[in-house]
N, C-alpha and C positions, 0 to 999 in steps of 0.2 A: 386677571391676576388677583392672589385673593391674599387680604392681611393676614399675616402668621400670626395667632395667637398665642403670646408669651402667659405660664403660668405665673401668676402673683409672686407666688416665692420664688420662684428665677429672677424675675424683675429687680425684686426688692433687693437679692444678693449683688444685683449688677448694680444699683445705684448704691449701694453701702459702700463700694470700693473708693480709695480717697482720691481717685482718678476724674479728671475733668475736661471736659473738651474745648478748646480755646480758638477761638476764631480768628482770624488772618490780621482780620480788620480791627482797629482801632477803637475805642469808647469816642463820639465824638463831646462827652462831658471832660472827660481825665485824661485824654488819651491813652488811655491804658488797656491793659489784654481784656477781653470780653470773652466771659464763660457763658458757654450753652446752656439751659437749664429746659425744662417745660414748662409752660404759660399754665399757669395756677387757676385759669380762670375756664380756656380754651383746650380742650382737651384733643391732642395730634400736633398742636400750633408749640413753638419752641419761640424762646425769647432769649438773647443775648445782652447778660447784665453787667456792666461795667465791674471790676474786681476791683474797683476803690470805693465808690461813692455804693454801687448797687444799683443804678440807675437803669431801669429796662427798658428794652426796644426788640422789635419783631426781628429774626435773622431775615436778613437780605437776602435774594435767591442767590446773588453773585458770592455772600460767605459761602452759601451752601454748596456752591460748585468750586469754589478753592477747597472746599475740607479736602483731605489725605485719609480718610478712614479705611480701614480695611474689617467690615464686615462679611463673616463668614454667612454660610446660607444655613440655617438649623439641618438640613436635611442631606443636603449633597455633599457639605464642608467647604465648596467653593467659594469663591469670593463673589457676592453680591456687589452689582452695581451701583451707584448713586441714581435716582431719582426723584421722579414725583408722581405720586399716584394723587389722592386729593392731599395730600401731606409730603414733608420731604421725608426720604427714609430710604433703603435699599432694594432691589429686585435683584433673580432669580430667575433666569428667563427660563433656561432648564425645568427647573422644578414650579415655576409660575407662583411663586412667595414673594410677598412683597411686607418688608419689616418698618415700621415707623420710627426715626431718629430718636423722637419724643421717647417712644417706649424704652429707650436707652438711655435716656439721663435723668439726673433728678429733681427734684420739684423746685421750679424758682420760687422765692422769696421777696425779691427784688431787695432784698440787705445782703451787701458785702458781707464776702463768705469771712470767717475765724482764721 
């Protein structure tokens, strides 16, 4: 299975949107909602940052198997499955694409978002 490679400027359009993805599970600083972002440091690797304090921690595999996302396939328009290839992100079994989560959200900060 091979990763689909997102042009730059598709990217950048999908993370400009004021859309956020939010995980099941709890901040365990604030208890509060925990938004997905991408690990600033590690690139593929996503981090789940507490939406009061900002406080960051690695998604848990078990968030990543509660997400509800419905990722299309670029190519077929079906819906891609959740997985893991070396990263968490989407397959394609059809068309044998495999999309990284990461490449869908925006850059952490680890500061509580505005």
């Amino acid at each position: 299975m091979r990763i689909h490679q997102v042009e730059n400027a598709v990217m950048a359009a999908w993370r400009a949107y004021p859309i956020r993805v939010v995980s099941r599970q709890l901040s365990r600083c604030c208890q509060s909602s925990r938004l997905l972002v991408r690990n600033e440091l590690a690139e593929g690797w996503i981090d789940a940052i507490c939406a009061v304090c900002g406080k960051n921690e690695f998604l848990r595999h078990a968030e990543f198997e509660e997400l509800d996302l419905w990722v299309q396939c670029p190519i077929c328009q079906n819906r891609a499955e959740p997985g893991r290839q070396e990263f968490y992100g989407f397959y394609c079994a059809e068309c044998g694409v495999f999309l990284r989560l990461a490449d869908l959200l925006p850059q952490g900060t680890g500061a509580p978002p505005s």
